[in-house]
C-alpha positions in Angstrom: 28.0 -2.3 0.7 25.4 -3.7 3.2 25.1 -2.8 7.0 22.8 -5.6 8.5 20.6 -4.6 11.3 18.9 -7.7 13.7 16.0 -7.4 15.5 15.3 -10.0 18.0 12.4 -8.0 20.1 9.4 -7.9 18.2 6.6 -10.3 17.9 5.5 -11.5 14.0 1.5 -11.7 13.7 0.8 -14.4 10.9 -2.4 -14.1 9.4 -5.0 -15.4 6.5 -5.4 -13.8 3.7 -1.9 -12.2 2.4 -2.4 -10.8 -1.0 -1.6 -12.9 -3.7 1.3 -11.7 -6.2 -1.0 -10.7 -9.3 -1.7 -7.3 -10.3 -5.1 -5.9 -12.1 -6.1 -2.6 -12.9 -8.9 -1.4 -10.6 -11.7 0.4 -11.8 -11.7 3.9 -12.2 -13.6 5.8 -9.4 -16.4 8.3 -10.1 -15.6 10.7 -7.1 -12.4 10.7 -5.4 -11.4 12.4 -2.0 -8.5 13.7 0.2 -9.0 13.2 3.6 -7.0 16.2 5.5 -7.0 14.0 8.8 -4.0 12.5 6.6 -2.3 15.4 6.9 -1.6 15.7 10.6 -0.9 19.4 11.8 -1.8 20.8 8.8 -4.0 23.9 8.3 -5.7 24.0 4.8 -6.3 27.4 3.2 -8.5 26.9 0.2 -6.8 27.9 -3.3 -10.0 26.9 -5.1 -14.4 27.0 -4.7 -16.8 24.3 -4.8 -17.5 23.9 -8.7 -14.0 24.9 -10.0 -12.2 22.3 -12.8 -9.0 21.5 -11.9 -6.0 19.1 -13.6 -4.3 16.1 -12.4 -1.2 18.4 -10.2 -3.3 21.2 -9.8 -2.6 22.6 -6.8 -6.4 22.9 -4.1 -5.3 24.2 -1.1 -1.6 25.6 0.8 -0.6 25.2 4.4 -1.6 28.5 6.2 1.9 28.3 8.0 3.9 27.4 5.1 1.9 29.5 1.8 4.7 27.6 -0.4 3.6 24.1 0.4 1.3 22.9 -2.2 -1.4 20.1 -1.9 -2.5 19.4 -5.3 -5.8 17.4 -7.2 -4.9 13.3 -7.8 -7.2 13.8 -10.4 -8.9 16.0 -13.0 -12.4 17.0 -12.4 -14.4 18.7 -10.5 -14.8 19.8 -7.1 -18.1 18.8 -6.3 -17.9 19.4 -2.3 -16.2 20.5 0.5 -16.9 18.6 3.8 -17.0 20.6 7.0 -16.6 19.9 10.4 -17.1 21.9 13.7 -16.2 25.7 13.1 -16.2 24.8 9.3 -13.0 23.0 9.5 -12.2 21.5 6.7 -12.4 17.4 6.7 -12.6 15.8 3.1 -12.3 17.4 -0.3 -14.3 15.6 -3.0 -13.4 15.8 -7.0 -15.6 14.2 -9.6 -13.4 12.7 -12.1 -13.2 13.9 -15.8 -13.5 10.2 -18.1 -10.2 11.4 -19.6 -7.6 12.7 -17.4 -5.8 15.8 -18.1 -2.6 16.7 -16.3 -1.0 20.2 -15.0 2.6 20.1 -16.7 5.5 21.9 -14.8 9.0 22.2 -16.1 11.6 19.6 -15.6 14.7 20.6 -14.0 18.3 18.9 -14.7 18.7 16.4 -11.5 22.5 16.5 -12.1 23.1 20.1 -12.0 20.4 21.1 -9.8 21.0 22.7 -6.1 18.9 21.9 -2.8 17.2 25.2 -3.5 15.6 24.5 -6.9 14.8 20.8 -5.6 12.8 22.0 -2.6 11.0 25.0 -4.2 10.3 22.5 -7.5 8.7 19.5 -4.7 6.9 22.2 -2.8 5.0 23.6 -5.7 4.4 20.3 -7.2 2.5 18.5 -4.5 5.1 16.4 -4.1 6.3 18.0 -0.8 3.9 16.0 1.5 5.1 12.8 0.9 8.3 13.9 2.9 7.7 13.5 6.9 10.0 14.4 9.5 11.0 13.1 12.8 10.5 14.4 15.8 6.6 15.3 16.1 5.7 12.8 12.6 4.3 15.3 10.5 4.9 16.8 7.2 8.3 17.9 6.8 9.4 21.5 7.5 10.7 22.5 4.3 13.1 25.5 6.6 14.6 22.3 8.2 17.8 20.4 7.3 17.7 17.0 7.7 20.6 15.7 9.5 19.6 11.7 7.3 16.7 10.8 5.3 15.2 6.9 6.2 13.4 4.5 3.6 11.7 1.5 5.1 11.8 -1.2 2.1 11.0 -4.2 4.2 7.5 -4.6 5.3 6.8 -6.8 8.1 3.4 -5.1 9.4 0.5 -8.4 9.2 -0.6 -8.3 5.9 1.4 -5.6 4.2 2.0 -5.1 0.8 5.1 -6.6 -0.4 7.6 -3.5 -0.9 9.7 -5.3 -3.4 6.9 -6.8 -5.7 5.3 -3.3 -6.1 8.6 -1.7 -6.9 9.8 -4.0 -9.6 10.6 -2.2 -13.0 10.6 1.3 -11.1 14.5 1.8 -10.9 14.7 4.8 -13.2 11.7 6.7 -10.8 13.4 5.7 -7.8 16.9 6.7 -8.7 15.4 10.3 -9.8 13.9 10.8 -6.3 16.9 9.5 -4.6 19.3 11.8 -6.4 16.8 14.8 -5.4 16.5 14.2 -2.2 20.0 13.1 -1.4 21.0 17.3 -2.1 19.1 18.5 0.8 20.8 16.9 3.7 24.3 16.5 4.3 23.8 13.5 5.7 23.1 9.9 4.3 19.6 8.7 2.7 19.4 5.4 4.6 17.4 2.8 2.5 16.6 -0.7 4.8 15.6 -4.1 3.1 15.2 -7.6 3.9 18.0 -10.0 3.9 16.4 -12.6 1.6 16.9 -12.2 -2.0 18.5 -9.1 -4.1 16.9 -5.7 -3.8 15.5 -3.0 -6.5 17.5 -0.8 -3.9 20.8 -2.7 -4.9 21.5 -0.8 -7.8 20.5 2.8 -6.9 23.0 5.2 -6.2 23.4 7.8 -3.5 21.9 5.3 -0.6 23.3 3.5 1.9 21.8 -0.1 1.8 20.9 -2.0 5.1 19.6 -5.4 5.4 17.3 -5.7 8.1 16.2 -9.2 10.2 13.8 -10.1 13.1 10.4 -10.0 14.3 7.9 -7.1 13.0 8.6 -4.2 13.8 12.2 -4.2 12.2 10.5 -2.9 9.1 9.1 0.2 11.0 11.3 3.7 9.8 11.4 4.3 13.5 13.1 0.8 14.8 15.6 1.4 11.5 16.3 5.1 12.9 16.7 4.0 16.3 19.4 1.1 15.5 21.6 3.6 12.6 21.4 7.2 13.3 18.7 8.0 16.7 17.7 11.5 17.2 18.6 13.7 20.1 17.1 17.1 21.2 17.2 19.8 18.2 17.9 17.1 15.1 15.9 16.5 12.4 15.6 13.4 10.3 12.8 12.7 7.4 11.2 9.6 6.1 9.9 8.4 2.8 8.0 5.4 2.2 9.1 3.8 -1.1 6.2 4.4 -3.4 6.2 8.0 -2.3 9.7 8.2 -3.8 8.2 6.5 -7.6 5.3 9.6 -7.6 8.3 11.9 -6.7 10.6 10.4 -9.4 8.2 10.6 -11.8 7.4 13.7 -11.7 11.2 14.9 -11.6 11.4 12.9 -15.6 8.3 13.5 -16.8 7.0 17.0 -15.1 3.5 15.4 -14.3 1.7 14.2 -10.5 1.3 10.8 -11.2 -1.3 10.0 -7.9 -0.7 6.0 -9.0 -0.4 3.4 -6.5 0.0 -0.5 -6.2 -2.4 -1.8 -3.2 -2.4 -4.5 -1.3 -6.2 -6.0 -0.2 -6.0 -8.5 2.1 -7.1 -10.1 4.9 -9.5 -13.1 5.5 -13.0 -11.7 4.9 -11.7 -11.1 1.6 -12.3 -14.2 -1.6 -9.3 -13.2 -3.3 -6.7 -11.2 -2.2 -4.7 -9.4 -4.5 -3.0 -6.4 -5.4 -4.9 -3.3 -7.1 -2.9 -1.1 -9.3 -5.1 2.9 -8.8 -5.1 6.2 -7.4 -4.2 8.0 -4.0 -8.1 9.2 -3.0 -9.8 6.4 -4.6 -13.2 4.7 -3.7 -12.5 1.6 -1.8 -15.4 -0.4 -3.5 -13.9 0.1 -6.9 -11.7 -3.1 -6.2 -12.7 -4.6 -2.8 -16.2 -6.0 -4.8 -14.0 -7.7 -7.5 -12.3 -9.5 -5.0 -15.6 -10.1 -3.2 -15.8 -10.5 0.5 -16.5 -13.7 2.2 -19.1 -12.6 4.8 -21.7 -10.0 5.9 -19.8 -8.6 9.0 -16.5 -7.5 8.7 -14.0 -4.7 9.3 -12.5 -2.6 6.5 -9.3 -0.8 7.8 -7.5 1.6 5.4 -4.2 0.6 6.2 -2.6 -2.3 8.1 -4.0 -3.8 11.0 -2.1 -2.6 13.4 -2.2 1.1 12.1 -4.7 1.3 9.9 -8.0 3.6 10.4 -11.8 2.1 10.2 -13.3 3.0 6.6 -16.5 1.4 4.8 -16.5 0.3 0.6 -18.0 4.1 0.2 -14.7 5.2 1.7 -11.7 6.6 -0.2 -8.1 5.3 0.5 -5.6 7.6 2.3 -3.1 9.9 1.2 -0.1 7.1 2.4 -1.6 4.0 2.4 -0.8 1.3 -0.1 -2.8 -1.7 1.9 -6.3 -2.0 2.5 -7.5 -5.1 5.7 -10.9 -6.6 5.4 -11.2 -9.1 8.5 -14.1 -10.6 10.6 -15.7 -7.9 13.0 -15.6 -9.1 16.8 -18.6 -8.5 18.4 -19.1 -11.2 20.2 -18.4 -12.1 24.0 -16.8 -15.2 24.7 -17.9 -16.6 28.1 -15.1 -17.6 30.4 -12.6 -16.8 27.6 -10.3 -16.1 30.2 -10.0 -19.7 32.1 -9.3 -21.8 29.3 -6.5 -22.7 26.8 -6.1 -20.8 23.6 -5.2 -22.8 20.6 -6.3 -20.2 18.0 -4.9 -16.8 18.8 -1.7 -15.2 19.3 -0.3 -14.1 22.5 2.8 -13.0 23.7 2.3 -15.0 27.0 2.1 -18.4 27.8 -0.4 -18.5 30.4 -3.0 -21.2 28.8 -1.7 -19.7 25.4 -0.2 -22.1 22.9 0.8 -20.1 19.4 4.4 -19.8 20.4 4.6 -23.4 19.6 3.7 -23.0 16.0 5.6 -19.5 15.5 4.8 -20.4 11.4 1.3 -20.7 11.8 -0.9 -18.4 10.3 -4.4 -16.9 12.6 -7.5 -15.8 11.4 -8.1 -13.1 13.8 -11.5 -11.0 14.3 -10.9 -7.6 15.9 -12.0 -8.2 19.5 -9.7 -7.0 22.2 -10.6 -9.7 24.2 -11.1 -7.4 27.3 -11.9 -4.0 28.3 -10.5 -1.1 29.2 -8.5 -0.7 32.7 -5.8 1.0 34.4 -2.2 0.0 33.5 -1.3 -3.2 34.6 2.7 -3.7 34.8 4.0 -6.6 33.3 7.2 -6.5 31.6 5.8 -7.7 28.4 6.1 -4.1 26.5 9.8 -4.6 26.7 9.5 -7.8 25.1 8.3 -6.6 22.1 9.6 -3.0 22.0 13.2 -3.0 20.2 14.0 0.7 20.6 16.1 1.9 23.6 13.6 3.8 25.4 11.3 2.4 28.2 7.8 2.4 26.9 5.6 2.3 29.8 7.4 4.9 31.2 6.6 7.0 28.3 3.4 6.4 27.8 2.9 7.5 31.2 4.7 10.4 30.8 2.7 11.6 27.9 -0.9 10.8 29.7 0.3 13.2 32.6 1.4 16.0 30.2 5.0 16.1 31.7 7.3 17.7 29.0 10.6 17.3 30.8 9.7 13.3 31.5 8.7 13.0 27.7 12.1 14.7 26.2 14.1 12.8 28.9 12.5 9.4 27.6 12.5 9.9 24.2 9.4 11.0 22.6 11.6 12.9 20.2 12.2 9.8 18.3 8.8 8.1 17.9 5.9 7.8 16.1 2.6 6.3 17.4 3.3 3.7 14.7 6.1 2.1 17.0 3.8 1.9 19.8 1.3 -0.4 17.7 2.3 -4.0 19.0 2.7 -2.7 22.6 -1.0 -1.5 21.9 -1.5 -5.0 20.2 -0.3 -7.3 23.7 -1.3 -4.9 26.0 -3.8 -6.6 28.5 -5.0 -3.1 29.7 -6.2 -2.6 26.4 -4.9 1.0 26.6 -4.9 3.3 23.1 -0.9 3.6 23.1 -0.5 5.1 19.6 -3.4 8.0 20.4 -1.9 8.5 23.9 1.6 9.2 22.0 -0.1 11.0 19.0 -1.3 13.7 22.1 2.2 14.0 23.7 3.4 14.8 20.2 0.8 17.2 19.7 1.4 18.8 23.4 5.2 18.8 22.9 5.0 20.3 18.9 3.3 22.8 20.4 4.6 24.1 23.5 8.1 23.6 22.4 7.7 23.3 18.4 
C-alpha cells in the first residue's frame, strides 16, 4: 500500500533537450578514472602502486578512518597514474583498461538467512559500501551506525534527469537482492518514493514501503522525501540510496561480481541527439557525447544535472553517482539593459516584467549566465516559495556563513544536503553559492561535533 506525499513548493525548470527513450551501448573507454572529490570526507590510503594490474572489484584504496571500507577498480587494467594535489593529496586515479575485462569473484552469501553482520562486512569488502550515504553531514555512510530508515528517491524531477523508471525496467531481480540486504541493517523501514503516474518497477518488490510523490521539483530530492515521512532530529541517522546504486549492489549479492554498469542520460540543447548511454562508473565522457554530436562550438558540459552537476570537458570522466550528463549553451555574454525589459524567454520565479509563469508547460533553452553578479543577501521571501522543507532557509544559510553551531543545529542543518539548497541557489537574485555555503557548515559541524 501507497502513502502519497504532495509537494506544492517547488518550481519545475522545463528545458530543450530531454533525452530521448533509446538506449545504445557506448564505446568502450581507453582510460577510465575515479575522481575522489566524489567521495566527500574521505581519506584514501593507497592498497596498490602506479603500474599494478588489477580486476574489475579489485579493491585500490581503504578509508584511513574506516581500514574495512573498500573502494574497488570499475575496471580491469592498469593503473597507469595517480594524480596529486597540494601535499600530494590524492585527486584522480587513472586505470587503462584491459580489451577483455576480467572480474575479482567473492563468495555469494544466502540473502534469506543472512544477519546484518555478514551483509555489512560482505558490502564493505566489495566496494559496494560507498554507494550507501547517510544523513546528517551527506557523506559515505558510517558502517558503526544504525540507521533509524533507509530513503530511495525513484522520481526524478531535477531539469533534464534521467528517467528512473526507464533505466530500471527488467532489473526487478537486482533490485529486490539489494532491498532484502539492506532492509537487515536498520530496524526501521526502507522508504522507496515514486511518481504518481503509471505503475512502478518498485510495485512489486518486497520489504519497502512505497510512496507516491507529486508537485514541483524538488519532490524528487531524498531530502524533501525525508523531510515529509520520517525528518531527522539531533543524534539520528538515516541513509540514502539512489536506485541504480541498489542494481550494482544487487548484482553483486546473485552473481558475486562489481558490475560498475550504468544507464546515462545526455541531454541538454547543445546536444544533436539526446539519448541514453548504457557504460561504466569512471568512463570518458567523449566515448558517447561525440556520437550524439553537439550542436555548437561553445557550450558547457556538466557531469550531473544542472542544478547539481560539476563543470567537466569531453576528456573528463563521469562521476562515481552520476547517471546524467548536461551539455547546454555557455553564457558569456552581457546583455545590455537586461534588467529594464520584459522577459519572454526565461524562467523566473517573479513576475516583475517576467512572463514564463504563464506558459508553466513550456520548455526554455537556457545558457548558463546568472544574469547578475555577486552581492550581499537581498531579502525577499522568494526562498520560501520554493523551499518545501520545514526549516527557514535564509536563516540557515546565514547561520552557516557566520560559523554559528548552536544557530545551525537549531535550524536544521542536520537534515540537508547542499542538493536541497540548489533551486534557492537557482532564483536567488544575490546570486550567492547556497549549496557550497551549506557544504562548509556541514564540513564545520562534522567536525567539531562529528
Amino acid at each position: 500500500m501507497s502513502k502519497d506525499i504532495r509537494i506544492k513548493k517547488g518550481l519545475n525548470i522545463n528545458l530543450v533537450g530531454a533525452a530521448e527513450q533509446t538506449t545504445s551501448k557506448a564505446v568502450s573507454s581507453n582510460v577510465y578514472a575515479l575522481n575522489l572529490d566524489d567521495f566527500h570526507g574521505i581519506t584514501p590510503k593507497m592498497l596498490v602502486k602506479e603500474g599494478a594490474e588489477l580486476k574489475a572489484g579489485e579493491p585500490i584504496f581503504y578509508n584511513k578512518n574506516i581500514e574495512e571500507m573498500l573502494f574497488v577498480s570499475p575496471v580491469s587494467g592498469e593503473l597507469v597514474e595517480i594524480v596529486r594535489g597540494a601535499r600530494r593529496r590524492i585527486l584522480t586515479l587513472k586505470i587503462l583498461a584491459d580489451k577483455e575485462q576480467s572480474y575479482q569473484d567473492a563468495k555469494t552469501i544466502d540473502l534469506e538467512k543472512a544477519d546484518a553482520d555478514l551483509v555489512r562486512k560482505t558490502l564493505l569488502q566489495s566496494g559496494c559500501w560507498p554507494f550507501i550515504k547517510q544523513r546528517p553531514y551527506d557523506i559515505v555512510a558510517n558502517p558503526d551506525a544504525t540507521p533509524k530508515a533507509i530513503f530511495v528517491s525513484a522520481h526524478a524531477t531535477a531539469p533534464l534527469a534521467a528517467d528512473v523508471e526507464y533505466v530500471l525496467n527488467g532489473k526487478e531481480v537486482e533490485l529486490q537482492a539489494a532491498i532484502t540486504a539492506l532492509g537487515k541493517m536498520t530496524p526501521g523501514k526502507i522508504h522507496v518514493s515514486v511518481g504518481n503516474t503509471g505503475s512502478s518497477v518498485f510495485s512489486t518488490i518486497d520489504g519497502v514501503t512505497l510512496h507516491k510523490v507529486s508537485g514541483p521539483h524538488p519532490s524528487g530530492l531524498v531530502g524533501t522525501q525525508i523531510n515529509k515521512i520520517d525528518p531527522i532530529n539531533k543524534g539520528e541517522t538515516v541513509w540514502t540510496v539512489s536506485p541504480q546504486d541498489l542494481v550494482i549492489i544487487g548484482e553483486f549479492l546473485l552473481t558475486g561480481k562489481f558490475n560498475a554498469e550504468r544507464t546515462i542520460a545526455l541531454a541538454g540543447s547543445s546536444v544533436k541527439s539526446p539519448k541514453y548511454y548504457t557504460t561504466k562508473i569512471g568512463t570518458e565522457i567523449s566515448t558517447f557525447l561525440y556520437a550524439s554530436g553537439v550542436t555548437e562550438d561553445k557550450f558547457r558540459l556538466i557531469n550531473g544535472d544542472v542544478l547539481t552537476g560539476a563543470i567537466t570537458h569531453p576528456e573528463g570522466y563521469l562521476g562515481f553517482y552520476n547517471n546524467t550528463v548536461t551539455a547546454i549553451p555557455e553564457g558569456d555574454d552581457y546583455e545590455f539593459f537586461g534588467w529594464n525589459k520584459p522577459v519572454f524567454n526565461k524562467i523566473s520565479s517573479t513576475r516583475a516584467l517576467t512572463f514564463s509563469w504563464l506558459s508553466k508547460n513550456k520548455k526554455y533553452d537556457l545558457d548558463t549566465n546568472t544574469n547578475g553578479e555577486h552581492r550581499a543577501f537581498v531579502v525577499t521571501g522568494r526562498y520560501e516559495e520554493v523551499f518545501p522543507l520545514d526549516i527557514y532557509p535564509l536563516q540557515l544559510l546565514k547561520a552557516c556563513m557566520v560559523k554559528d553551531l548552536d544557530e545551525m543545529e537549531q535550524l536544521g542543518l542536520y537534515e540537508v544536503a547542499p542538493e536541497d539548497f540548489s533551486l534557492t541557489e537557482f532564483i536567488c537574485i544575490s546570486k550567492q553559492p547556497h549549496q557550497q555555503i551549506i557544504r562548509e557548515g556541514l564540513d564545520l559541524m562534522y567536525q567539531e561535533i562529528g
